[in-house]
PDBQT receptor file of N, H, CA, C and O in Angstrom, charges set to zero:
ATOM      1  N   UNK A   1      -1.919  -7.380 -19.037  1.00  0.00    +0.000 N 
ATOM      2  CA  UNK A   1      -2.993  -6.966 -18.126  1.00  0.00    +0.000 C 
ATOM      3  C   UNK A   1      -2.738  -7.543 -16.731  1.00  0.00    +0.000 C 
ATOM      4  O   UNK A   1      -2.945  -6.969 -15.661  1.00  0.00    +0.000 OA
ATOM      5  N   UNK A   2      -2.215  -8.876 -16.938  1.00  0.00    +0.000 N 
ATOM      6  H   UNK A   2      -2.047  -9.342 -17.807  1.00  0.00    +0.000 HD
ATOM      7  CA  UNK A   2      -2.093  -9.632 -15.462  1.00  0.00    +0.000 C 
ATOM      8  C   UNK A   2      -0.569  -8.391 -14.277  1.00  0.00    +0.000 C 
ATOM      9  O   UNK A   2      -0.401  -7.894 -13.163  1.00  0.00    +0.000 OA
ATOM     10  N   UNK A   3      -0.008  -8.516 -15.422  1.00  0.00    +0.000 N 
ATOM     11  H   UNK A   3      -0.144  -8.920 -16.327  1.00  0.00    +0.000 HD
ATOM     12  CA  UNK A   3       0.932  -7.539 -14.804  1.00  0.00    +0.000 C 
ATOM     13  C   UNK A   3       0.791  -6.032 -14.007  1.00  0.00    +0.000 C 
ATOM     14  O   UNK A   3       1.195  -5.640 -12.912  1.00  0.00    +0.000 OA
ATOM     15  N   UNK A   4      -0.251  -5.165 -15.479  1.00  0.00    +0.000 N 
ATOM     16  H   UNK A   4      -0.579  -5.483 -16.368  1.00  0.00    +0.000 HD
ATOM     17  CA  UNK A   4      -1.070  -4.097 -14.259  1.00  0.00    +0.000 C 
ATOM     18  C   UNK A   4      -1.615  -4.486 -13.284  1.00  0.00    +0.000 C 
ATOM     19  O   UNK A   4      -1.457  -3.772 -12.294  1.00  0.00    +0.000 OA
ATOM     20  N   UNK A   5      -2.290  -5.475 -13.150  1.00  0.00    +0.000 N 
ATOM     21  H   UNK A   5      -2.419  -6.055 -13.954  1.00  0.00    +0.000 HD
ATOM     22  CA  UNK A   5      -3.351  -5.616 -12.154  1.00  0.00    +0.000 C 
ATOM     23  C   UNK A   5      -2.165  -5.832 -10.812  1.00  0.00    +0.000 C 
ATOM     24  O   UNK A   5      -2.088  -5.386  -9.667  1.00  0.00    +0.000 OA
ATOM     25  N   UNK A   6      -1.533  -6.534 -11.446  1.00  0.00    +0.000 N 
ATOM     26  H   UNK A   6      -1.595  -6.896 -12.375  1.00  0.00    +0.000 HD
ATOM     27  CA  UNK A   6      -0.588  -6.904  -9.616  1.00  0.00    +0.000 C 
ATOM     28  C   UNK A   6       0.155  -5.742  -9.444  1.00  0.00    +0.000 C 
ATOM     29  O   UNK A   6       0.208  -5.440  -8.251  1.00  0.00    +0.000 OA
ATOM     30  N   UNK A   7       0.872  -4.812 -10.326  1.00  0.00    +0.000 N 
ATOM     31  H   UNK A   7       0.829  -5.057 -11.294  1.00  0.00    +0.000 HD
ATOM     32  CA  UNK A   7       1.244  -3.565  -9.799  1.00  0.00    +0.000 C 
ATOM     33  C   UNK A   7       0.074  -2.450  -9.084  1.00  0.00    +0.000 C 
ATOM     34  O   UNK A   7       0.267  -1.388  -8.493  1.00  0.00    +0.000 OA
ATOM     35  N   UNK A   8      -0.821  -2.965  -9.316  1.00  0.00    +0.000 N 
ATOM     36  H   UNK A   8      -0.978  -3.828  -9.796  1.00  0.00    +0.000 HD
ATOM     37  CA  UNK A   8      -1.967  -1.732  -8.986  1.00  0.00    +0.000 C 
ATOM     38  C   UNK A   8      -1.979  -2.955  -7.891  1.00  0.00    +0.000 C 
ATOM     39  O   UNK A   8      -0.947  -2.788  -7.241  1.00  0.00    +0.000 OA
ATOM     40  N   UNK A   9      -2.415  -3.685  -7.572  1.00  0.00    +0.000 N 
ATOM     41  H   UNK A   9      -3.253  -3.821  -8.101  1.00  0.00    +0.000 HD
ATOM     42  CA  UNK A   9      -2.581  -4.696  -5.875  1.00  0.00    +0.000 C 
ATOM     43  C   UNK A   9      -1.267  -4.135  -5.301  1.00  0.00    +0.000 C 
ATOM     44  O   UNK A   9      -1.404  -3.269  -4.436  1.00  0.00    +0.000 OA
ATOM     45  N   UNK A  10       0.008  -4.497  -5.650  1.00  0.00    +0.000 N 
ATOM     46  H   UNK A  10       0.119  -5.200  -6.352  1.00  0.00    +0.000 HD
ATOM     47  CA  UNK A  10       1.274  -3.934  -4.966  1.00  0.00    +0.000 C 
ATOM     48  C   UNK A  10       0.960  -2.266  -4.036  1.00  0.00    +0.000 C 
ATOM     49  O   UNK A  10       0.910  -1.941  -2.850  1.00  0.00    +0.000 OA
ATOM     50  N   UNK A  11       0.802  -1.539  -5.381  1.00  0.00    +0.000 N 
ATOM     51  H   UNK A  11       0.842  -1.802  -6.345  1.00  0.00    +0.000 HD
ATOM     52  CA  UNK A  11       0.656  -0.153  -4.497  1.00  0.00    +0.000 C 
ATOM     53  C   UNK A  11      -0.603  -0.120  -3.778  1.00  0.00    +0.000 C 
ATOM     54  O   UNK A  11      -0.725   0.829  -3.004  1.00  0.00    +0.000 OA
ATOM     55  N   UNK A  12      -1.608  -0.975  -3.861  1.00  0.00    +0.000 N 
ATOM     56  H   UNK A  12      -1.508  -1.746  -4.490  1.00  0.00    +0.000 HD
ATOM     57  CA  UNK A  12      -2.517  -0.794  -3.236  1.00  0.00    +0.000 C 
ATOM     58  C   UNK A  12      -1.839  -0.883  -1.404  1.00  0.00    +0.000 C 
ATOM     59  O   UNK A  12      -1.622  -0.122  -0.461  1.00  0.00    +0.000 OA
ATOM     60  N   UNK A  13      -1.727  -2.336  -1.755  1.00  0.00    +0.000 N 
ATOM     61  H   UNK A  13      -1.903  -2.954  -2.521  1.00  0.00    +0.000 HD
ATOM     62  CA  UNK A  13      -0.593  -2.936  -0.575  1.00  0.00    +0.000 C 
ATOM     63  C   UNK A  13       0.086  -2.201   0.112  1.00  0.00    +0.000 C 
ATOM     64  O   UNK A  13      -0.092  -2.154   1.329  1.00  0.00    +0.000 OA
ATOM     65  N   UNK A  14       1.252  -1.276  -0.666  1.00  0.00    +0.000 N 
ATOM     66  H   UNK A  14       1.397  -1.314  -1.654  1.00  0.00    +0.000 HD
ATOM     67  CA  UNK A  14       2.023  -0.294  -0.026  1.00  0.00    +0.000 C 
ATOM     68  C   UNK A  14       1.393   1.062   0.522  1.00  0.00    +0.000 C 
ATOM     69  O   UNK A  14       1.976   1.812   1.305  1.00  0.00    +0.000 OA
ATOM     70  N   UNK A  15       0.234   1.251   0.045  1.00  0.00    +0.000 N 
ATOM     71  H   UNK A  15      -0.239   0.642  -0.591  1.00  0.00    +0.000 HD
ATOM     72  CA  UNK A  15      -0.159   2.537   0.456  1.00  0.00    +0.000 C 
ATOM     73  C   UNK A  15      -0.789   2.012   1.619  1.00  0.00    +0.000 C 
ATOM     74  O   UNK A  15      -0.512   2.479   2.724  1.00  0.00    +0.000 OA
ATOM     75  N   UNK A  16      -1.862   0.804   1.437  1.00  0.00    +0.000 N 
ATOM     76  H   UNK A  16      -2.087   0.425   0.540  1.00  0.00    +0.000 HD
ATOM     77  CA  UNK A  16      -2.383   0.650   3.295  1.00  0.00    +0.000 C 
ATOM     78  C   UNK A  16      -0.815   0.440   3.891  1.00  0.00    +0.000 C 
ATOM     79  O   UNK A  16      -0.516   1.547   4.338  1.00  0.00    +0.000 OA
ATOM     80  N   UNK A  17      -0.048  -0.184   4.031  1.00  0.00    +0.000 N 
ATOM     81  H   UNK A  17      -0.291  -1.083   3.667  1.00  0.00    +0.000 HD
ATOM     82  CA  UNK A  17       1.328  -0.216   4.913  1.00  0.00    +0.000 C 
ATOM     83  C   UNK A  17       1.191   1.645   5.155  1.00  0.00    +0.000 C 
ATOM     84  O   UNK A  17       0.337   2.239   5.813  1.00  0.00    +0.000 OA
ATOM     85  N   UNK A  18       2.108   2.105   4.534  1.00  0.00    +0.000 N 
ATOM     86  H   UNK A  18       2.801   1.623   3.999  1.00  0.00    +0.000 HD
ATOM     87  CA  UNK A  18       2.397   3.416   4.850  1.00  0.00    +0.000 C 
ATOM     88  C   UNK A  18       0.993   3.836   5.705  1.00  0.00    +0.000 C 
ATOM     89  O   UNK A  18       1.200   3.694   6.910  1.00  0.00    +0.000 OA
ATOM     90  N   UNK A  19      -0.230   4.264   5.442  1.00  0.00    +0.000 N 
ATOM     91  H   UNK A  19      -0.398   4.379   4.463  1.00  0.00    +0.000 HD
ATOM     92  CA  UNK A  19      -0.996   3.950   6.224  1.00  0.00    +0.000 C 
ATOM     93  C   UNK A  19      -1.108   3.769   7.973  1.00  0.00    +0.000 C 
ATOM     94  O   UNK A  19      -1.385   4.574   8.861  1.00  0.00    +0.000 OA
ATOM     95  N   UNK A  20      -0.791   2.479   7.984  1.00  0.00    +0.000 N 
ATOM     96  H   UNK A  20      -0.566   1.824   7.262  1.00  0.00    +0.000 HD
ATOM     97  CA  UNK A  20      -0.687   1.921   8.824  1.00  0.00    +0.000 C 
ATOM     98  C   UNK A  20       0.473   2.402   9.620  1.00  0.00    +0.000 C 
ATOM     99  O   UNK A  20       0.280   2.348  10.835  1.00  0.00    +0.000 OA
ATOM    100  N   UNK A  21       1.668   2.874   9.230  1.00  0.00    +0.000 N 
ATOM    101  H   UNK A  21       1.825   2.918   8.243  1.00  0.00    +0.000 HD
ATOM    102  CA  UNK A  21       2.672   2.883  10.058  1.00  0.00    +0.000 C 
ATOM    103  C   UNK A  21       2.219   4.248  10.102  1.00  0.00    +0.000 C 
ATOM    104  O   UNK A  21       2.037   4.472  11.299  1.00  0.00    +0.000 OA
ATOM    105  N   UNK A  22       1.963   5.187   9.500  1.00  0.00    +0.000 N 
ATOM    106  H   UNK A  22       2.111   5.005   8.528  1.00  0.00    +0.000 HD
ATOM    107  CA  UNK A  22       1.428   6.578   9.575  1.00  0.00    +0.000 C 
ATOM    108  C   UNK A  22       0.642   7.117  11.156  1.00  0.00    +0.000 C 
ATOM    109  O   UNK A  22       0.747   7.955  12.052  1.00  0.00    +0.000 OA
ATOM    110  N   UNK A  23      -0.062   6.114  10.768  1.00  0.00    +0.000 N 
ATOM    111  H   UNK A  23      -0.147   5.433  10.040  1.00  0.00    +0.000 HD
ATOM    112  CA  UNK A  23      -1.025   5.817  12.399  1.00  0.00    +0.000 C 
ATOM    113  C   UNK A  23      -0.099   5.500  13.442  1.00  0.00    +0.000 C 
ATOM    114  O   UNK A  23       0.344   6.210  14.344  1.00  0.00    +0.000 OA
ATOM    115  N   UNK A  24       0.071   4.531  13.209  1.00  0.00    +0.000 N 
ATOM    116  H   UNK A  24      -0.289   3.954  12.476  1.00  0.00    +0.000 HD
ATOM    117  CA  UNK A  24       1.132   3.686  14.658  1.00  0.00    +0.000 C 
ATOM    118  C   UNK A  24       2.105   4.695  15.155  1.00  0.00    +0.000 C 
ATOM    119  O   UNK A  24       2.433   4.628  16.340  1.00  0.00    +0.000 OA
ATOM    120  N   UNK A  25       2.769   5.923  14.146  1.00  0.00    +0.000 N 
ATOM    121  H   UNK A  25       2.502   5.978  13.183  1.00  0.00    +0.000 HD
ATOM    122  CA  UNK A  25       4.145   6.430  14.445  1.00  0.00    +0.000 C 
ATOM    123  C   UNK A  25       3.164   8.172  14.602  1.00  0.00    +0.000 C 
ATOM    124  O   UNK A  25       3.675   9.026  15.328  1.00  0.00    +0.000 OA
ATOM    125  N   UNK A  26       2.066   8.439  14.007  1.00  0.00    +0.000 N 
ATOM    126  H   UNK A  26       1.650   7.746  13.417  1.00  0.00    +0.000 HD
ATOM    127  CA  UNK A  26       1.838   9.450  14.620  1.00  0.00    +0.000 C 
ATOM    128  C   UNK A  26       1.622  10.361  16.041  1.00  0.00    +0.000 C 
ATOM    129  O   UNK A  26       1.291   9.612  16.960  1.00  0.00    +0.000 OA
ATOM    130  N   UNK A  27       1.694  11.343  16.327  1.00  0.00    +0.000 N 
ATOM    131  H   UNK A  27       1.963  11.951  15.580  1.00  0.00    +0.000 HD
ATOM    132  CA  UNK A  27       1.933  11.757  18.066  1.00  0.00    +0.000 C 
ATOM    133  C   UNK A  27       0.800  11.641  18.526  1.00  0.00    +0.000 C 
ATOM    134  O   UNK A  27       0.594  11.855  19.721  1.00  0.00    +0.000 OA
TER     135      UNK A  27
């Protein structure tokens, strides 16, 4: 369980990043 939980925090993680650069790099 400890293991899902930090893969589900990870992609949480990666999806605000992408996110974020989504914004920053859009026109």
């Amino acid at each position: 369980m400890k293991v899902h939980t930090q893969a589900a925090k990870h992609t949480a993680s990666h999806s605000h990043y992408i996110q974020k650069t989504l914004i920053i790099y859009s026109p």
